[in-house]
N, C-alpha and C positions, 0 to 999 in steps of 0.2 A: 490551348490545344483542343482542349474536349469543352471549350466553354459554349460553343453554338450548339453541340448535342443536347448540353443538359438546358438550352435555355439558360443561361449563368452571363453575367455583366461583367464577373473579374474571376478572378480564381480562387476560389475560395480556400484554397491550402499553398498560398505563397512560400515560395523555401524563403523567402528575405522576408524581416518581420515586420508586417506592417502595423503603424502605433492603431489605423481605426478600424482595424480586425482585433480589438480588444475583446475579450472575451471574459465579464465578471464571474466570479463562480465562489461558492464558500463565505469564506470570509476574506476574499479576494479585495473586495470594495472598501473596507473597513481598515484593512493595514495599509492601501495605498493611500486612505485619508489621511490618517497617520502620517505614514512620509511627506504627503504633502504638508501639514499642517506645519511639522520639523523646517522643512527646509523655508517653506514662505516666511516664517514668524523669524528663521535666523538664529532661532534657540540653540541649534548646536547641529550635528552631523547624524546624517540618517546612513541604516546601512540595510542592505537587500540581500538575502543568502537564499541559495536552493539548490537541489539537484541538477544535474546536466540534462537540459530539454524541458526544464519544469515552467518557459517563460520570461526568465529577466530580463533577458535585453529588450521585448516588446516594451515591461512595464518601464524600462526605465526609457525609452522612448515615446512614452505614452506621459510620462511623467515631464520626461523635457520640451515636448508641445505644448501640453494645458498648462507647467506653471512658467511660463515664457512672455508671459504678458506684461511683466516689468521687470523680467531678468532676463539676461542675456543668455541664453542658454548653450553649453557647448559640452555634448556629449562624447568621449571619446571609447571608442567600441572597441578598444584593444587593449591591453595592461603589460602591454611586451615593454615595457620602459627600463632595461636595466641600470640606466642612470638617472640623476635628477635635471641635468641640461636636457633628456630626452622628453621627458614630461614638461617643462615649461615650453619647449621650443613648439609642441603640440598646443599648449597655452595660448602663447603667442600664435600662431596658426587659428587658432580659432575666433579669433579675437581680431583676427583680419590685419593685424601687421606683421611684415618681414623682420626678419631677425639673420643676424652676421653670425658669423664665426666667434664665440663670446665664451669668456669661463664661467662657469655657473651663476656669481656672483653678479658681473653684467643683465645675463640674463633674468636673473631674479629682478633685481631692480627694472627692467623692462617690460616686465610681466606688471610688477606691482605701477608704475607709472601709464602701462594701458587701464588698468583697471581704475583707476586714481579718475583717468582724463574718458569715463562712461561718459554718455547723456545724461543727466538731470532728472531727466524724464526715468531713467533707470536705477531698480536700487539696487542693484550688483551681479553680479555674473553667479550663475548657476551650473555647477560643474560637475557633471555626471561621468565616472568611470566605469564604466563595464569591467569585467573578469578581474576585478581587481584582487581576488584571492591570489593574482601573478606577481603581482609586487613585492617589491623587495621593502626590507626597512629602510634603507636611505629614501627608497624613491616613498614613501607612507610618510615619513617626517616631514618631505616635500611638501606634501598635501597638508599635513600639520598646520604648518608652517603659512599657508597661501589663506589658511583661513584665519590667521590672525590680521588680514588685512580689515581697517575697519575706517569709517569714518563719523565722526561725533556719536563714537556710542553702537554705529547699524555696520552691523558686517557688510562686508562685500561680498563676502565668496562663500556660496551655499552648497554643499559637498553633499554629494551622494558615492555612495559606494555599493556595488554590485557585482554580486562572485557568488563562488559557489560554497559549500558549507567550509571548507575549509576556511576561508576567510574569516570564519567565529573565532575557529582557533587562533587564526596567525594574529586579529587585534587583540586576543586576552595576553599576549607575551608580556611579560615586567617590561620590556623596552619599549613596549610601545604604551605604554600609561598615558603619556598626555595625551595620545591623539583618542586611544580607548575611552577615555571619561568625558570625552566630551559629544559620547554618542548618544541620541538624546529619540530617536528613533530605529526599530527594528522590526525588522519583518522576515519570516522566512517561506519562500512557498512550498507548499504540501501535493504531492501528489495527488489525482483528482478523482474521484470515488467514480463507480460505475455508471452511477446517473448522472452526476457531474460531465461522466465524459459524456453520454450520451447527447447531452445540452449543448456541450460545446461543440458537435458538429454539427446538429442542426442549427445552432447560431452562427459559424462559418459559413453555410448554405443559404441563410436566409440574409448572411451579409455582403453573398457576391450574387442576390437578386434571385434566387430558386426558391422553390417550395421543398422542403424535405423529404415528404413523402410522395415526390415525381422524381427524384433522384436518388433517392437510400428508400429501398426497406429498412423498415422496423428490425426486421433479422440482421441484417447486414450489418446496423448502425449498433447494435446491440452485441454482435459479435466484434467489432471494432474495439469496443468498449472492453470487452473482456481480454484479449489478445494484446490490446495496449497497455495493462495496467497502469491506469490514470498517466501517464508520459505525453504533453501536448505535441514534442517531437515527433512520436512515435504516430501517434494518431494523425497531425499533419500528413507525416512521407504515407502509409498507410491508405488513408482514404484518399488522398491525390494519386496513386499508385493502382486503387481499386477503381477510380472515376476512368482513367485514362484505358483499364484493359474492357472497361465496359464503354466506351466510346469505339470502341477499335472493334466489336464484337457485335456492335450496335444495343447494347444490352441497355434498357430503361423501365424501371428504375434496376441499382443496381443489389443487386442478391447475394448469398452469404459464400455463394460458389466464386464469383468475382473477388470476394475479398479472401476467401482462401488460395486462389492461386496468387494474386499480388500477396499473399502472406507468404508465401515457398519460393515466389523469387526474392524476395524481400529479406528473408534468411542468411540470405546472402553479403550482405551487408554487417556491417558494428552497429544494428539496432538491438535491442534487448525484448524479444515479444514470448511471453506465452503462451503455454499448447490449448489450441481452443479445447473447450471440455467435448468429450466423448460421449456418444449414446448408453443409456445404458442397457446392462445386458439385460432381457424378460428372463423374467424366474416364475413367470405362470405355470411353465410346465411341471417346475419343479420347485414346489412350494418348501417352502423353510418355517418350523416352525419358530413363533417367537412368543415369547410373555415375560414374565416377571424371574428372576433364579436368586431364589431363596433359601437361605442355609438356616434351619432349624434343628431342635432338640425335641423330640417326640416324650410320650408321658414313659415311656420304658427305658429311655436313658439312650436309644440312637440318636448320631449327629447324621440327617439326613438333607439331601440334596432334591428343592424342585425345582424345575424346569418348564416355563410354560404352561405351570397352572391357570386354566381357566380360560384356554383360547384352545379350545379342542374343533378338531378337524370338522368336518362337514358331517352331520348325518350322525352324530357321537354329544353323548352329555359328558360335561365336565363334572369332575371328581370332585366333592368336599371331604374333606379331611381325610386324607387317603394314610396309611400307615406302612410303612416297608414292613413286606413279605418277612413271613418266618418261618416257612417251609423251606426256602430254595435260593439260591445264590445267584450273582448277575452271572447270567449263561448256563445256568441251571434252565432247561424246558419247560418243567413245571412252574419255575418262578417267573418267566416267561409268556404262558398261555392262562395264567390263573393272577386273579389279583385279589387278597384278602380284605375283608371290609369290617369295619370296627366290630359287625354282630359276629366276626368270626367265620360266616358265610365267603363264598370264594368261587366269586364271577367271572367266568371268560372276558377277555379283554380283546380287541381287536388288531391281529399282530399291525398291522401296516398303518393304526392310528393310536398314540397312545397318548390319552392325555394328559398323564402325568408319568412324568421319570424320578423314579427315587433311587437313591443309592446310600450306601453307608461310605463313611469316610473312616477307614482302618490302618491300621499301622500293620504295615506288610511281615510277616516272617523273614529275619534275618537269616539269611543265608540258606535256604530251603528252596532247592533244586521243584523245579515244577512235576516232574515225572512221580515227588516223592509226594502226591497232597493228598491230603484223604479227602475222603468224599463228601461233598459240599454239603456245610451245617451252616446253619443263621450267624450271618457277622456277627460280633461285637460290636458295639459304635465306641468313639472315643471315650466320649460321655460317661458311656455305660462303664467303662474299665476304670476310671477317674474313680464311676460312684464307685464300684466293687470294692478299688483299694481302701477307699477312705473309710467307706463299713468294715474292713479288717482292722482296719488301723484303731477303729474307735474299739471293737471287740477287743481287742486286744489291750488295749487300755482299760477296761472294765473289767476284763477277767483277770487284771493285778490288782 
C-alpha cells in the first residue's frame, strides 16, 4: 500500500512471517545453531519456547527451509490436535499421501510405511510443530513415539517443538519423561533490548529495499523502540501502522508525531504498548537544593542533621565546620538570622540562601500541649542525654 511512497520493493512489516525477513539479534544466531545442529545430527529433540509475539513461528520456518536439504521438511503451524489420528493424518498430509477413514493404529502404520518408503537421496523427515504448548499428552506421546522410527541405527523423524513458555512446564510432567529426556536442545527467545529493537527495523527497511533514514527518523525509530518494549509483534503492527498514516499524509521520512497517533489508534487493539516517556518538567526557575545529608554527632554531644553541605547557592561561600546554634531554636528569629561560628563570633546568614541546615534530633515532650512551652532554650541532642545519663550513672557508682 505505501510501498511506492517509501520507495520499498516488499513490505517491510508483513503480518504473515516471512522465513527471509529474518532478523539475527543477541544471541539469536547462536541457539538457532544449536537447534540446528540437534536436529541435523539426529541426537534427539529440539524444543523452542518464548513469549507471545517474540518470533517462533518465523524461526522455526526459517529453520524448516535451510535444514531441508536432505530432509523432508513438514511444518505444521497449528497444535489444535486433540487426538493422535488428528496428528498423523496431518503427517500423512504432508507427506503427500491420502489417508481413509482408519483407527489410530492403521494410521500409525501408514505414517511409519511413508516414512520407511523416502528417497534414498533423504535421511528422514523433519517435523516441526508450532504452538505446541497446545497439546495434549496423548497427542506429545504421539510425537514420542514417531521419533522412535529408525533405520540401521539413523533416525528418521527429527522433531522440533515450538510454543510458548508454557510448554517448559507441560514437558517437565513425571508423564511425560520419555519424551522430556530425550531433549537434547533448547532455546528460549528473550525480548529485545532498545537497541536491539532499534536494528531490527532498520533491518526490516533495509530488507524490503529502503534506506532508513529516508523512511524513519532516528526519533521515530527510537520512539518505537521504547513503546514496544522489545515485542517484534508489537514493533511489526506499530511501524506498518506509522508507515501507512505517513503515506496517507504524505509524510517523508516519518516522525515521532506519525508514530504517536498510529500508537492512540493502536490502543485499541490486544497489543501491550507503553506510555512514551514525558518531557520533563524545567526547575530553573525554581532551583532545588541538593548535596550530600549527613547525620553526625558534634564535639558537645548533638546528633545533628546536614543537608547540602558544600553546594551553596550562587554569590554565597560554603560553610566548613558549622556547629548548631545555642542561642535559639528551629523558628526561633534569632537562630534564624545569626549563625554562630566555632570562634563564638555570630554572622548574619542569608535568609533566602542557606548553606547549611542543622537541626538537632530530640525526643519530643510527652504529652505537653503546645500553648504550654516555655520559651525557646538550646535542644538537647540524643547524644548529649545518652552522655548526661551515663556520667550519673558513673557518679553514682563512685560515690558508693
Amino acid at each position: 500500500m505505501y510501498q511506492t511512497f517509501f520507495d520499498l520493493a516488499r513490505a517491510p512489516f508483513p503480518a504473515s512471517p516471512d522465513p527471509a525477513s529474518l532478523v539475527i539479534y543477541g544471541d539469536l544466531g547462536d541457539q538457532l545453531r544449536e537447534l540446528a545442529g540437534c536436529l541435523t545430527s539426529g541426537q534427539g529433540i529440539a524444543v523452542l519456547t518464548g513469549p507471545p509475539g517474540s518470533g517462533k513461528t518465523l524461526c522455526t520456518l526459517a529453520m524448516t527451509r535451510d535444514l531441508t536439504s536432505s530432509l523432508v521438511g513438514i511444518c505444521l503451524r497449528t497444535g489444535q490436535f486433540n487426538q493422535p489420528r488428528e496428528l498423523l493424518k496431518s503427517v500423512l498430509h504432508g507427506l503427500g499421501h491420502t489417508f481413509r477413514q482408519q483407527d489410530d493404529q492403521d494410521l500409525r502404520l501408514a505414517v511409519a510405511d511413508a516414512i520407511h518408503g523416502l528417497p534414498s537421496t533423504s535421511n528422514g523427515v523433519l517435523l516441526a510443530v508450532d504452538e505446541a504448548h497446545r497439546l495434549g499428552m496423548p497427542v506429545l506421546e504421539e510425537l514420542r513415539g514417531l521419533t522412535n522410527l529408525d533405520e540401521n541405527g539413523r533416525p528418521l523423524v527429527r522433531l522440533l517443538l515450538a510454543g510458548q513458555c508454557d510448554l517448559e512446564e507441560k514437558l517437565a510432567d513425571p508423564q511425560l519423561d520419555g519424551l522430556y529426556q530425550r531433549v537434547r536442545g533448547q532455546a528460549r527467545l528473550q525480548p529485545l533490548t532498545r537497541g536491539e529493537s532499534q536494528s531490527y527495523l532498520k533491518s526490516r527497511i533495509r530488507f524490503a529495499g529502503g534506506d532508513p533514514g529516508s523512511v524513519m527518523t532516528d526519533e521515530a525509530v527510537e520512539l518505537l523502540a521504547i513503546v514496544c518494549d522489545g515485542s517484534p509483534r508489537c514493533l511489526n503492527h506499530l511501524a506498518d501502522a506509522s508507515l501507512q498514516r505517513g503515506a496517507w499524509s504524505a509524510t517523508r521520512p516519518i516522525t515521532r508525531g506519525e508514530v504517536l497517533d498510529a500508537l492512540t489508534e493502536s490502543r485499541q487493539l490486544p497489543l501491550r504498548f507503553v506510555e512514551p516517556s514525558r518531557p520533563s518538567v524545567d526547575t530553573t526557575s525554581a532551583p532545588i537544593a541538593t548535596g550530600p545529608v549527613e547525620m553526625i554527632q558534634t564535639e558537645d554531644g548533638f546528633c545533628s542533621v546536614e543537608v547540602g553541605a558544600g553546594d551553596a547557592a550562587a554569590g554565597s561561600q560554603p560553610a566548613a565546620d558549622t556547629a548548631p546554634a545555642t542561642d535559639g531554636a528551629i523558628g526561633d528569629p534569632a537562630a534564624s538570622s545569626m549563625d554562630e561560628s566555632d570562634d563564638g563570633h555570630q554572622t548574619p546568614t542569608d535568609e533566602k540562601s542557606v548553606d547549611v541546615t542543622a537541626f538537632d534530633v530530640v525526643l519530643p515532650e510527652a504529652n505537653s500541649p503546645h500553648g504550654e512551652h516555655d520559651r525557646p532554650r538550646p535542644h538537647m541532642g540524643l547524644f548529649s542525654r545518652l552522655r548526661r545519663a551515663t556520667n550519673r550513672s558513673t557518679d553514682e557508682t563512685t560515690s558508693d
